[in-house]
C-alpha positions as CSV (number, residue, x, y, z in Angstrom):
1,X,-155.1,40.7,101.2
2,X,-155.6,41.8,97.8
3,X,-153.6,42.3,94.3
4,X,-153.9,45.1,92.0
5,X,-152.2,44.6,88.7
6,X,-151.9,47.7,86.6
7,X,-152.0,46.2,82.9
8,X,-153.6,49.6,80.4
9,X,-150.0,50.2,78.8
10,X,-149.7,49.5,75.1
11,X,-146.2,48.4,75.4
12,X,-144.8,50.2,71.7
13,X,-141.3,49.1,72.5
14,X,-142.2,45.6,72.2
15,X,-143.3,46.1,68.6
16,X,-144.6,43.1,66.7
17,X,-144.9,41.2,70.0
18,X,-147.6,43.7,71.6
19,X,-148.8,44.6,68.1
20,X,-151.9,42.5,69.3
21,X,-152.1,42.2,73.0
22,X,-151.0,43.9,75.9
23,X,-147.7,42.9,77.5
24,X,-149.4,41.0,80.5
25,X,-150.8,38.3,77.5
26,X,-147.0,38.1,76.5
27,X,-145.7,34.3,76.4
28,X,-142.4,33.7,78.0
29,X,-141.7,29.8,77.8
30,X,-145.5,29.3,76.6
31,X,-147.4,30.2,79.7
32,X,-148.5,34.3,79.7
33,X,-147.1,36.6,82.3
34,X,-150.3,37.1,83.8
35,X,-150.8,33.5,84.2
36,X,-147.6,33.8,86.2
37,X,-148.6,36.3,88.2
38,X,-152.0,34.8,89.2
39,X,-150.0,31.6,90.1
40,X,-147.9,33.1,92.4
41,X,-150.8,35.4,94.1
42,X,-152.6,32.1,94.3
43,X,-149.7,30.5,95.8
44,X,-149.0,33.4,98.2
45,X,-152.9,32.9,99.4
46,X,-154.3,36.1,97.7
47,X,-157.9,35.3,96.1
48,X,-158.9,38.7,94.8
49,X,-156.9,40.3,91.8
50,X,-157.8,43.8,90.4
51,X,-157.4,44.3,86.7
52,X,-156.5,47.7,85.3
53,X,-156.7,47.4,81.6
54,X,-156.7,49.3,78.5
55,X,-155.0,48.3,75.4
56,X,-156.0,45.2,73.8
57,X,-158.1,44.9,77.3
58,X,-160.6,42.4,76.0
59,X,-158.2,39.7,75.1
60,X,-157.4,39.6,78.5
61,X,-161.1,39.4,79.9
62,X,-161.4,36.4,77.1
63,X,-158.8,34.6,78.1
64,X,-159.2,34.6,82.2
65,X,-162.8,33.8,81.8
66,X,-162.9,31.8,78.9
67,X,-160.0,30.5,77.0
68,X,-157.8,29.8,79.9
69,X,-157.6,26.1,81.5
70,X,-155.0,27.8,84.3
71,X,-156.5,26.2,87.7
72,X,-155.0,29.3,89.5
73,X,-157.2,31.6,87.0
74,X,-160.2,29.5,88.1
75,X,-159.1,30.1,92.2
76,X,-158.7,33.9,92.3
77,X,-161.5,36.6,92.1
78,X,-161.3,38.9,89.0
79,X,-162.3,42.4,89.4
80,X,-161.9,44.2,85.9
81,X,-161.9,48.3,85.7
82,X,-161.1,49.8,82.5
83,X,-158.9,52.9,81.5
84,X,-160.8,54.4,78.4
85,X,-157.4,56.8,78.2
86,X,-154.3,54.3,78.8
87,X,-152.8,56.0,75.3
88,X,-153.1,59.7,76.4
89,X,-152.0,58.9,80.6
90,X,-149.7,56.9,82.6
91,X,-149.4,54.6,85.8
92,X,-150.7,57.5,87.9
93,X,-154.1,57.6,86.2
94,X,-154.5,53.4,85.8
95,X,-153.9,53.7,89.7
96,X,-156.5,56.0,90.6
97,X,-159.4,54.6,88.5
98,X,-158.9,51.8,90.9
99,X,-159.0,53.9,93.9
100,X,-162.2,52.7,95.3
101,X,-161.2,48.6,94.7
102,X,-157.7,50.1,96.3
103,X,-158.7,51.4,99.6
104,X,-160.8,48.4,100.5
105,X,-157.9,46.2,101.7
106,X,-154.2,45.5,102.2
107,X,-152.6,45.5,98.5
108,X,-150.3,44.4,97.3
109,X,-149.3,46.5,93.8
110,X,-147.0,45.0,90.9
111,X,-147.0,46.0,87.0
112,X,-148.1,43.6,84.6
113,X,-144.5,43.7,82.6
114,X,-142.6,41.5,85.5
115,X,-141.4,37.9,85.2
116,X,-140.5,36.6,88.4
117,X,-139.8,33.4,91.1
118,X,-143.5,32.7,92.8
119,X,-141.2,32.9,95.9
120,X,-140.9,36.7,95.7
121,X,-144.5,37.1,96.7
122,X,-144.7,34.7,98.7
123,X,-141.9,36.6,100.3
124,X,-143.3,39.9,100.2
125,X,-147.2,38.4,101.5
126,X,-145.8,36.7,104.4
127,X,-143.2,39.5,106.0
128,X,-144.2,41.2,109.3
129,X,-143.7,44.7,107.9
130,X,-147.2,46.2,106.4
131,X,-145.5,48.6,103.9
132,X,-142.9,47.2,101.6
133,X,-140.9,47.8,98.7
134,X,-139.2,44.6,96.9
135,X,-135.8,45.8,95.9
136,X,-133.1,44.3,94.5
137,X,-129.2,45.4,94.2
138,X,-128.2,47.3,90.8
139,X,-127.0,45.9,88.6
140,X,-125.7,47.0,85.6
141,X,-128.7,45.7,83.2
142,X,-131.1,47.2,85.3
143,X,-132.5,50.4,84.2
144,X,-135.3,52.5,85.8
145,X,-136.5,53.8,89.3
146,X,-133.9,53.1,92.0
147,X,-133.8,53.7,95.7
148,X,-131.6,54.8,98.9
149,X,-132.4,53.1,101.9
150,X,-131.3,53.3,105.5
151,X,-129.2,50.5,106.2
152,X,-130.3,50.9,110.4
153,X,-133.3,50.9,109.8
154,X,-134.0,49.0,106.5
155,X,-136.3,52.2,105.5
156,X,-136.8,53.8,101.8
157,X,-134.8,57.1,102.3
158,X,-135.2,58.3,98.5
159,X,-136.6,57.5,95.6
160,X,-134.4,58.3,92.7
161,X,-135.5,58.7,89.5
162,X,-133.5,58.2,86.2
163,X,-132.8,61.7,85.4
164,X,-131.2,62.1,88.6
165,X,-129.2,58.7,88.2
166,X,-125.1,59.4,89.8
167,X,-123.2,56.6,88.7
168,X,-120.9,57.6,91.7
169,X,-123.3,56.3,94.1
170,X,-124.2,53.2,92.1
171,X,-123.1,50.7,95.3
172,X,-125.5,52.6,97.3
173,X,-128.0,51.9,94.9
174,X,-131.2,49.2,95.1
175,X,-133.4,48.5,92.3
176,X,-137.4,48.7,92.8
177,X,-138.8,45.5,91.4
178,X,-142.1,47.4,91.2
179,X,-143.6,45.1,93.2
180,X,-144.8,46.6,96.7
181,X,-147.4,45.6,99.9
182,X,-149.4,48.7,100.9
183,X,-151.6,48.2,104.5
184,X,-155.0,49.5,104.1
185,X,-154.5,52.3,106.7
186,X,-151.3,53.6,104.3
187,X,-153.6,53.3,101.4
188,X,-155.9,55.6,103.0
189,X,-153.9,58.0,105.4
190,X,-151.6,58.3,103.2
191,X,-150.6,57.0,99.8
192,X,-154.4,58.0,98.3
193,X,-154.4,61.6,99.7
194,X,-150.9,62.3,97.9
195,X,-152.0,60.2,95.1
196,X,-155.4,63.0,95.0
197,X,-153.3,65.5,95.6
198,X,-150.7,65.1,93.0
199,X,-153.1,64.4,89.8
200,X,-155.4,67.7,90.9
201,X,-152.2,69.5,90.2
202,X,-150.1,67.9,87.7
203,X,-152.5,65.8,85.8
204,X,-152.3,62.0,85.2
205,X,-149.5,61.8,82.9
206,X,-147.4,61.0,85.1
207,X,-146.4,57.3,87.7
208,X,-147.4,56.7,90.6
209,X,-143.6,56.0,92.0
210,X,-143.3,60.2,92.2
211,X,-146.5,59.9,95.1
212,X,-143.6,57.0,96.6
213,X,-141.1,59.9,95.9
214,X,-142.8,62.5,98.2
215,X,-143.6,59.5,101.2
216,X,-140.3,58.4,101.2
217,X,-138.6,61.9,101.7
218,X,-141.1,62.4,104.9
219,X,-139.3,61.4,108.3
220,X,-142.3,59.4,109.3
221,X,-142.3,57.0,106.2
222,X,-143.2,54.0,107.4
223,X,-142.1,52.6,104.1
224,X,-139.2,49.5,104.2
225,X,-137.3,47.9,101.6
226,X,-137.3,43.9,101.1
227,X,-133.9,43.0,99.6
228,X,-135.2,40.2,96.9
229,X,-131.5,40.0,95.1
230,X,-131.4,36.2,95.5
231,X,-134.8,35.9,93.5
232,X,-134.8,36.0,89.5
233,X,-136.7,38.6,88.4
234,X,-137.0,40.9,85.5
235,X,-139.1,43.7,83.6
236,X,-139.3,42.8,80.3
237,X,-139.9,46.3,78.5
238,X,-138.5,45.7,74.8
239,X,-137.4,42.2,73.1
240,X,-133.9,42.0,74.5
241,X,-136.2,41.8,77.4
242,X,-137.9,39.6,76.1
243,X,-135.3,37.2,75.0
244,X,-133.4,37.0,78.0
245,X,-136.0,36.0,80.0
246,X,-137.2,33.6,78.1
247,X,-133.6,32.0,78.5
248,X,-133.2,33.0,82.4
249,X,-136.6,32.0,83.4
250,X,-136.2,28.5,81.3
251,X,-135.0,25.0,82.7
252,X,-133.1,21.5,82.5
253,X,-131.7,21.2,79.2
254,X,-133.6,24.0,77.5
255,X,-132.0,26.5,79.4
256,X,-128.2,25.1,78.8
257,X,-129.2,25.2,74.8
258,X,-130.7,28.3,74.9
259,X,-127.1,29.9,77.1
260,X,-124.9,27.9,74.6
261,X,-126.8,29.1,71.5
262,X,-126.0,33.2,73.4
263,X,-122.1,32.7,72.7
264,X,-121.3,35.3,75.6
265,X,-123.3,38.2,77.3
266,X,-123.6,36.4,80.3
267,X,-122.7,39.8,82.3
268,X,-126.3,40.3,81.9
269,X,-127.1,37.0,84.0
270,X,-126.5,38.4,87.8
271,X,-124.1,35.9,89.2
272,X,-123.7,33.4,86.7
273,X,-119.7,31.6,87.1
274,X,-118.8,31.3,83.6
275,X,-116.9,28.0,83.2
276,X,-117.6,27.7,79.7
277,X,-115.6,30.9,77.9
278,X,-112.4,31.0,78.7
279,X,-110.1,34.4,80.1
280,X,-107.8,35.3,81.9
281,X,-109.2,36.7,85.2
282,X,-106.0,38.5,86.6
283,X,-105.0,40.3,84.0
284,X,-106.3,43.5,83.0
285,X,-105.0,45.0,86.5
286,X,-107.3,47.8,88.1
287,X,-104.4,50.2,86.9
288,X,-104.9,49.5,83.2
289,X,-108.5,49.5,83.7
290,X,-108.5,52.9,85.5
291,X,-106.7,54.1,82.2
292,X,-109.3,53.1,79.7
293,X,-112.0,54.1,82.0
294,X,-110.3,57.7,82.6
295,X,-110.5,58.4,78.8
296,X,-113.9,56.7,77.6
297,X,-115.1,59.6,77.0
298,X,-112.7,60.6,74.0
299,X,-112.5,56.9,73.1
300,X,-116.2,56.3,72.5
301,X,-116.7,60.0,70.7
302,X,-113.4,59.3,68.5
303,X,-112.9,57.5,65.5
304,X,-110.0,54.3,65.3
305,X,-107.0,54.2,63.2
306,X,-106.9,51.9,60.5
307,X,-104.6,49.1,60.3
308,X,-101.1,51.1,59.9
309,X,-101.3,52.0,63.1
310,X,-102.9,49.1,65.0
311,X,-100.2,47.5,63.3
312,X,-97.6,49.5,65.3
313,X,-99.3,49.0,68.4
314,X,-99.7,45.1,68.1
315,X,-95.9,45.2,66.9
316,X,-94.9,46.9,70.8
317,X,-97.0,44.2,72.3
318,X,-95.3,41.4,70.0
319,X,-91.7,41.9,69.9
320,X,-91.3,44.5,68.0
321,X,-91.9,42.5,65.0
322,X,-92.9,43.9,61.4
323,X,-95.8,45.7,61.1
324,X,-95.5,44.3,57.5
325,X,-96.1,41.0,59.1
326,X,-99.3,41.9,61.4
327,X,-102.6,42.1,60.6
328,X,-105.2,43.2,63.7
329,X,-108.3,41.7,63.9
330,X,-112.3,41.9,65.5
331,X,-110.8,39.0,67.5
332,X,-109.1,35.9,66.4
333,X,-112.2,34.7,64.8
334,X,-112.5,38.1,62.3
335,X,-109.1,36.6,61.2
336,X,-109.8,32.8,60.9
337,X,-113.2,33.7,58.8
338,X,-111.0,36.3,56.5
339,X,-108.3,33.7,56.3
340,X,-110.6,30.8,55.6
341,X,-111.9,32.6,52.7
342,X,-108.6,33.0,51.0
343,X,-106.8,29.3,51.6
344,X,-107.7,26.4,49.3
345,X,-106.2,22.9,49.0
346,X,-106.7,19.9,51.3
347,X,-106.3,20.6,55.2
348,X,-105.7,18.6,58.4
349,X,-106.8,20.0,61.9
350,X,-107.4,18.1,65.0
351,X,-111.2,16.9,65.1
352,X,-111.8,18.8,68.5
353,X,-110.4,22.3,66.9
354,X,-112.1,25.7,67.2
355,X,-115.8,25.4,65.6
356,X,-114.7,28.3,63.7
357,X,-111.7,26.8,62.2
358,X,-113.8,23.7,60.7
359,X,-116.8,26.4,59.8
360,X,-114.9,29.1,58.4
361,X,-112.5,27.1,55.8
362,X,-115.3,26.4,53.4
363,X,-113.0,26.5,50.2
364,X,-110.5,23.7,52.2
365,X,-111.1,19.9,51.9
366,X,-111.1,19.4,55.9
367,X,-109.7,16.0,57.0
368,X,-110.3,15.7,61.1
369,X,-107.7,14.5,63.1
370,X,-108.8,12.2,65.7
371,X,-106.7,12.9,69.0
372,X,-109.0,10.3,70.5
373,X,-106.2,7.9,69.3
374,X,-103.7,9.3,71.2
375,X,-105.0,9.8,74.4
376,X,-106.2,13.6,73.3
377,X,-102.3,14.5,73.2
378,X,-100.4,15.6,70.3
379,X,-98.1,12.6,68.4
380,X,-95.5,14.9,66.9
381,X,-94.7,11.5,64.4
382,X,-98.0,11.4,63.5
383,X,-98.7,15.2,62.8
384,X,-95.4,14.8,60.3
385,X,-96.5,11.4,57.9
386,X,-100.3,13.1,57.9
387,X,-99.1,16.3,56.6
388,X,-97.4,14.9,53.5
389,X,-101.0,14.3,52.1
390,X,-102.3,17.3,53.1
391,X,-101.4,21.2,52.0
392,X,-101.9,22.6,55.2
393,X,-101.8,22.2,58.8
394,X,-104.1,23.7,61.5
395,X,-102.5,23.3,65.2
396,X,-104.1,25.0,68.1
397,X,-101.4,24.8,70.6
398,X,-102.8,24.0,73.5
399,X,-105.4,22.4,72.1
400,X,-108.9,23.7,72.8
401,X,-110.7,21.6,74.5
402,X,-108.1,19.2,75.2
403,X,-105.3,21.0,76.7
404,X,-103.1,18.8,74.5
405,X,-99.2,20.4,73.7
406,X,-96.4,20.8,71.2
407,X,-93.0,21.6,72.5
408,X,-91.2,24.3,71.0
409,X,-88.6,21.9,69.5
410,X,-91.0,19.6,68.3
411,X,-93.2,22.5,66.3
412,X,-90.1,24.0,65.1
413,X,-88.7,20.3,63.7
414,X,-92.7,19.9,62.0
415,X,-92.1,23.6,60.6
416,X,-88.7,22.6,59.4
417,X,-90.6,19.5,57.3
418,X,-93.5,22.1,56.1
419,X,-90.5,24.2,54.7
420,X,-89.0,21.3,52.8
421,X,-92.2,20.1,51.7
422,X,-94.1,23.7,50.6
423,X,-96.9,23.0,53.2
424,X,-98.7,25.5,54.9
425,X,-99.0,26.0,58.7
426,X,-101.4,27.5,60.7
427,X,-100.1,27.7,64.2
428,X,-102.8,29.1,67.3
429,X,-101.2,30.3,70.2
430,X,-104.3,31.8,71.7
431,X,-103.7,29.7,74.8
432,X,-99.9,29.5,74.8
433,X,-99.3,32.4,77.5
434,X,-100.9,30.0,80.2
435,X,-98.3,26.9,79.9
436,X,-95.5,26.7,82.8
437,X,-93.2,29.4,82.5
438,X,-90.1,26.7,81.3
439,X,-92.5,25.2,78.3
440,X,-93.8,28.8,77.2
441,X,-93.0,30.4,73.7
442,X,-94.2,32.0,70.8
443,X,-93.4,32.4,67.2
444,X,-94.8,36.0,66.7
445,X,-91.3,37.0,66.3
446,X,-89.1,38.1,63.1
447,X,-86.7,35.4,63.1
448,X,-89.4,32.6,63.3
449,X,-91.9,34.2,60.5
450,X,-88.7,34.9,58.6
451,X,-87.0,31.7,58.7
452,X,-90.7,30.0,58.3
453,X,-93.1,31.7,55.4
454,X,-95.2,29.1,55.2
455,X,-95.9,29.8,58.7
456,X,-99.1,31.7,59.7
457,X,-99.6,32.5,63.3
458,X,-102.8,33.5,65.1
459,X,-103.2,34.6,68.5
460,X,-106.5,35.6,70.4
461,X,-106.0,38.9,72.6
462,X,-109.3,38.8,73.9
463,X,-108.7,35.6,75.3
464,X,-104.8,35.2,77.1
465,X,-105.1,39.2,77.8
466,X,-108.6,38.9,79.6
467,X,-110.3,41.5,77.2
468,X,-112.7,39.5,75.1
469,X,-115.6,42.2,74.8
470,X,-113.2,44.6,73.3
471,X,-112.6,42.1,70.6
472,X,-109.2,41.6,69.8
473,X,-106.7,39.0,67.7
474,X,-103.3,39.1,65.5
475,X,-102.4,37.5,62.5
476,X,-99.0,37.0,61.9
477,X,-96.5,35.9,58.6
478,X,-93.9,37.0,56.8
479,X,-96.2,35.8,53.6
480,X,-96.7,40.1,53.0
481,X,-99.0,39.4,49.8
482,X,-100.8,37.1,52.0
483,X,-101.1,39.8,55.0
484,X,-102.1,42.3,52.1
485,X,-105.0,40.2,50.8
486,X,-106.5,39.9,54.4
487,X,-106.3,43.3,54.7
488,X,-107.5,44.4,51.9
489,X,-110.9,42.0,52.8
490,X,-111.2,43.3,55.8
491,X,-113.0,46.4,57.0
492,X,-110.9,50.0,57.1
493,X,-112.0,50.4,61.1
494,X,-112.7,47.0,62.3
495,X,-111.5,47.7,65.4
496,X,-113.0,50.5,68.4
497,X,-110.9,52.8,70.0
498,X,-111.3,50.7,73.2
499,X,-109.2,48.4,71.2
500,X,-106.8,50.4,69.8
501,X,-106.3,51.8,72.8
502,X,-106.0,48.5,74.7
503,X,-102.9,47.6,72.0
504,X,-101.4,51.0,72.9
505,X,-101.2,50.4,76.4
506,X,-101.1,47.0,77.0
507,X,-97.3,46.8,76.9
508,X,-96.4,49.3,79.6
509,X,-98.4,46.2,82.3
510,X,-96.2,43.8,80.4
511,X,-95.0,42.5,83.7
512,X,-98.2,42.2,85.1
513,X,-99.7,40.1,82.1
514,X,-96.6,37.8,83.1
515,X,-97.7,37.9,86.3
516,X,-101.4,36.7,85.8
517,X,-100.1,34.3,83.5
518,X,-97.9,32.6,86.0
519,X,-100.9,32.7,88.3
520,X,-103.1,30.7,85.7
521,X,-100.7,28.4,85.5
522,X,-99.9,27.8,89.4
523,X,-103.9,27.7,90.1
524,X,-104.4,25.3,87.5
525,X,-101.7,22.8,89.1
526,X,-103.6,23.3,92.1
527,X,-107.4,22.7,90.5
528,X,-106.0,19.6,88.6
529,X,-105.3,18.1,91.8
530,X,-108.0,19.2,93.7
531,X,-110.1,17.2,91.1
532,X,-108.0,14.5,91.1
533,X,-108.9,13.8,94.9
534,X,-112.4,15.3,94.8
535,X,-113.5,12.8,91.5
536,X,-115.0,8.9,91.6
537,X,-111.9,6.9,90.4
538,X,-113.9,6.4,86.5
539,X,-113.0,10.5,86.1
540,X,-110.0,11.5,84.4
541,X,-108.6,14.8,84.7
542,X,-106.6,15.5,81.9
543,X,-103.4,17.5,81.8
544,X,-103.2,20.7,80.6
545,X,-100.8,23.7,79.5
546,X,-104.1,26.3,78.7
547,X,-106.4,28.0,81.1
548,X,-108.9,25.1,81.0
549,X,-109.3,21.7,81.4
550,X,-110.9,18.6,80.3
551,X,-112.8,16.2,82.6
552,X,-113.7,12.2,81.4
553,X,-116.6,12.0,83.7
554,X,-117.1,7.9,82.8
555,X,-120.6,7.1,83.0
556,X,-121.4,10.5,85.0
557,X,-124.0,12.1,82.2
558,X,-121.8,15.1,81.6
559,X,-125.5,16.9,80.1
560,X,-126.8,16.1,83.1
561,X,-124.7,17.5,85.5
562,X,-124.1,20.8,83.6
563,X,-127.8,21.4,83.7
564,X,-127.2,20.8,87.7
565,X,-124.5,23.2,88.1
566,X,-126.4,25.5,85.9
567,X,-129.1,25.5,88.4
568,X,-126.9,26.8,91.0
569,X,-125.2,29.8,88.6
570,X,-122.2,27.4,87.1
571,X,-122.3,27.4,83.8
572,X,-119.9,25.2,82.3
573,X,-119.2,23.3,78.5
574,X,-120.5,19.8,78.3
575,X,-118.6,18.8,75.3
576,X,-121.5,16.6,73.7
577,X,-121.8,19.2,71.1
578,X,-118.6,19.0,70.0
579,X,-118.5,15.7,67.0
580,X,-115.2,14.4,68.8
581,X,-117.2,13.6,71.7
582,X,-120.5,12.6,70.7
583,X,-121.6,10.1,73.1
584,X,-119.4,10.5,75.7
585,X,-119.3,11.8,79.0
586,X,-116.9,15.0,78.5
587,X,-116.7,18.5,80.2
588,X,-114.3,21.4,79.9
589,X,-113.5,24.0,82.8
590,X,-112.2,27.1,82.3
591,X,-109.9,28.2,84.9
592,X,-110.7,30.7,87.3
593,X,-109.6,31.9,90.6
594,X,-109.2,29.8,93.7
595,X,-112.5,30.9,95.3
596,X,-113.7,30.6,92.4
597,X,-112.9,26.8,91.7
598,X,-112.9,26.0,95.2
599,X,-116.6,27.0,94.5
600,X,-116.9,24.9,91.5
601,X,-115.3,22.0,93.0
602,X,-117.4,21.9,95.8
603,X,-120.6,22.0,94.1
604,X,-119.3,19.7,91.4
605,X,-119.1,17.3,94.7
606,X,-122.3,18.0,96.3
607,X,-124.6,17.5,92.9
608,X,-122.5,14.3,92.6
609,X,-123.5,13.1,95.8
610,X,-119.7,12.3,96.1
């Protein structure tokens, strides 16, 4: 068996990374992909590659047979045939320059833009069937030729190509991972007499996978999918491409610094468990969904309102409190990095807070509570004698990472002293909707901001309301020339209509948002104790009123085993890069649902050896 790798393209839409090679000579992780691709041939037992180049095609000769110190490079036969046209034809024509190399044996055929586990054609090489096509399920950061099959009889049914893409039959859907195994006698009876056929009369501007297109709608194909879907894989086209590759295909503690450094878009990972962010994962409800999704047409071809009436929407959600007292923001964070740029004087906030509380109050002398001293739980004594030398306080209540909490009585007898003494609070409730039902409250009401001006209070939708990539957060104070200074330095829209929208509806599922919140709160009883039992004696599991939850792990390397569970799709935050636990062996886990953490526990276990 043979390899033909199809390599002529230019690749424009990599730009300055292609500027002076073809793709195949692009690094991901310091090794080239076409040193990838002869390492896994090699591995799969194929000696003889076929080389269709163009662009840039001498650098590629001059490296296999020179510059390259690869021992695969040196164990394969290279057989080099050059496309003098690769900038005026496509695929088609690369293809049938190599017609006469092609026919000669059983083939297998894969671009030269593919990044993928060495297992995949090993996969492909060793299955009984002679005529394959590696698929993999859609998902929804794939983009390009997908396929139908029959799932009796495993065969390619259709060949779909993007024009024709229905998003309506997107479960039915299998992504080609343009890697296929084509017998000699398909070669010859029938893939090169289409193939002939085809370019006599349409030319050879065109890709090969239409000649696939034609086969597969014949009822004799002899053409079968192989499901790969449990392989990483990906086409790297363009330098988002690029990028997360480089991070999906790294490993050990590069790859957990390279997913922390992302700060979200892990949707475009295919099965990661995020333990690390933290939502809520029953609430928005199907129904709310279906509502948003129902009118994203008008919402994405629309222009937002402007504060006055996100302000009126936010005020329905919050108690019908004064829109005079609300400000809506790009997420909490918008708001902490306007308000940081406004508040002076010296400030206290818990050493563990919020990176973007500590980042964003750059004209604030910052003095770090240590929580460490109290067990990581909030001394309401303590909070009171620090804030007489200090103008303002930050609480995050519950604290993130901690879990730590205030009582409402014991915030309200600390606000009561910042009244007397002209201090400033800054209260966070972002995580207040998840405590048990008897401890829950929240001061984004009239009579607290009214009785309190000092008080400012900021609350994350995006977070308690499960809704993070629509961006969402409120500021709240009866402080109006405050409120009118942060809006004033914030941007007219700097909201989308899937926001505004979100704060529109949002309050007719109030029940349901209750509902999920009470669920949080019941599941996480249940995960504390499921730790509890599951843990070496050393591990403390700490207790908690948010949606996450912090883990001592003793002498366990906390690094360590994140880069474990990372390795089987559990991404979770080893707190080492936090200052407040430098050193030490700390982890925090979001909470999910009970599959879900049944999940985690259980591989949490296993990597332990426990």
């Amino acid at each position: 068996m043979q390899a033909l790798i199809l390599a002529a393209g230019m690749g424009k839409r990599l730009g300055k990374y292609t500027s002076d090679n073809t793709k195949c000579m692009l690094k991901v992780n310091g090794k080239t992909l076409i040193e990838r691709a002869i390492e896994a041939l090699v591995g799969a037992g194929i000696n003889k590659l076929i080389l269709v180049l163009g662009y840039k095609g001498e650098n590629v000769k001059q490296f296999l047979l020179h510059d390259c110190d690869n021992p695969a490079v040196k164990q394969i036969k290279l057989v080099f045939i050059d496309n003098p046209i690769y900038d005026k034809t496509n695929n088609i024509c690369s293809l049938f320059l190599a017609i006469d190399e092609f026919k000669k044996e059983d083939t297998i055929l894969l671009e030269s833009d593919l990044i993928y586990e060495p297992e995949l054609i090993k996969r492909i090489v060793e299955d009984e069937e002679p005529n394959l096509v590696s698929v993999a399920k859609y998902e929804q950061w794939m983009d390009g030729t997908v396929v139908k099959l029959n799932q009796d009889t495993n065969s390619i049914v259709e060949f779909i190509e993007k024009k024709d893409f229905n998003y309506r039959d997107i479960e039915k859907y299998y992504k080609t991972v343009n890697i296929y195994k084509f017998s000699k006698h398909f070669i010859n009876k029938e893939f090169v007499p289409f193939l002939k056929a085809y370019i006599e009369a349409y030319g050879e501007n065109e890709y090969y996978e239409l000649i696939l297109k034609i086969i597969a709608h014949l009822s004799r194909s002899s053409l079968k999918a192989l499901d790969v879907s449990d392989l990483k894989w990906y086409e790297i086209d363009d330098s988002q491409d690029l990028d997360i590759s480089t991070c999906l295909f790294s490993e050990g503690e590069t790859k957990l610094n390279n997913l922390q450094k992302r700060f979200g878009g892990y949707w475009r990972f295919d099965e990661l468990l995020d333990y690390c962010y933290l939502v809520n994962p029953y609430f928005p409800t199907k129904g709310l969904l279906n509502k948003i999704n129902y009118f994203s047409q008008t919402l994405i071809s629309e222009y937002p309102s402007g504060q006055k009436v996100n302000c009126i929407c936010a005020s329905r959600l919050f108690n019908d409190v004064d829109t005079n007292h609300l400000v809506v923001g790009n997420g909490a964070a918008e708001l902490i990095s306007t308000l940081g740029n406004i508040l002076t004087g010296k400030m206290l906030l818990s050493k563990s807070v919020f990176n973007e509380y500590a980042r964003c109050f750059n004209k604030c002398k910052l003095h770090k509570l240590n929580l460490a001293k109290t067990n990581y739980s909030y001394d309401i004594d303590a909070l009171k004698e620090a804030l007489q030398n200090h103008d303002c306080l930050c609480i995050v209540n519950p604290d993130n990472p901690t879990g730590a909490f205030i009582k409402e009585k014991d915030m309200l007898s600390l606000l009561n002293q910042a009244k007397l003494q002209n201090k400033t609070i800054i209260f966070d409730e972002s995580f207040i909707d998840f405590s048990e039902p008897d401890k829950r409250y929240t001061f984004i009401t009239d009579d607290i901001l009214n009785s309190f001006p000092n008080l400012i209070v900021i609350k994350s939708i995006s977070k308690s309301y499960g809704v993070p990539g629509i961006r969402l957060g409120v500021l709240a104070s009866s402080n109006e020339a405050l409120i009118q200074e942060i809006k004033q330095k914030i941007p007219v829209w700097n909201i989308n209509s899937y926001g505004e929208y979100f704060l529109q509806i949002a309050n007719l599922y109030k029940n349901d948002y209750i509902l999920s919140c009470d669920k949080i709160a019941e599941e996480r009883k249940r995960m504390i104790k499921k730790l509890q039992e599951a843990l070496p004696k050393k591990c403390h599991v700490y207790s908690s009123e948010a949606n996450f939850l912090m883990v001592d792990l003793g002498n366990i390397d906390s690094t360590k085993l994140a880069i474990e569970l990372l390795n089987k799709k559990i991404f979770i935050k080893d707190l080492k890069t936090k200052d407040a636990f430098k050193n030490k062996n700390f982890i925090r886990l979001a909470v999910r649902t009970d599959k879900e953490n049944d999940k985690l526990i259980h591989d949490i276990v296993s990597t332990l050896n426990i």
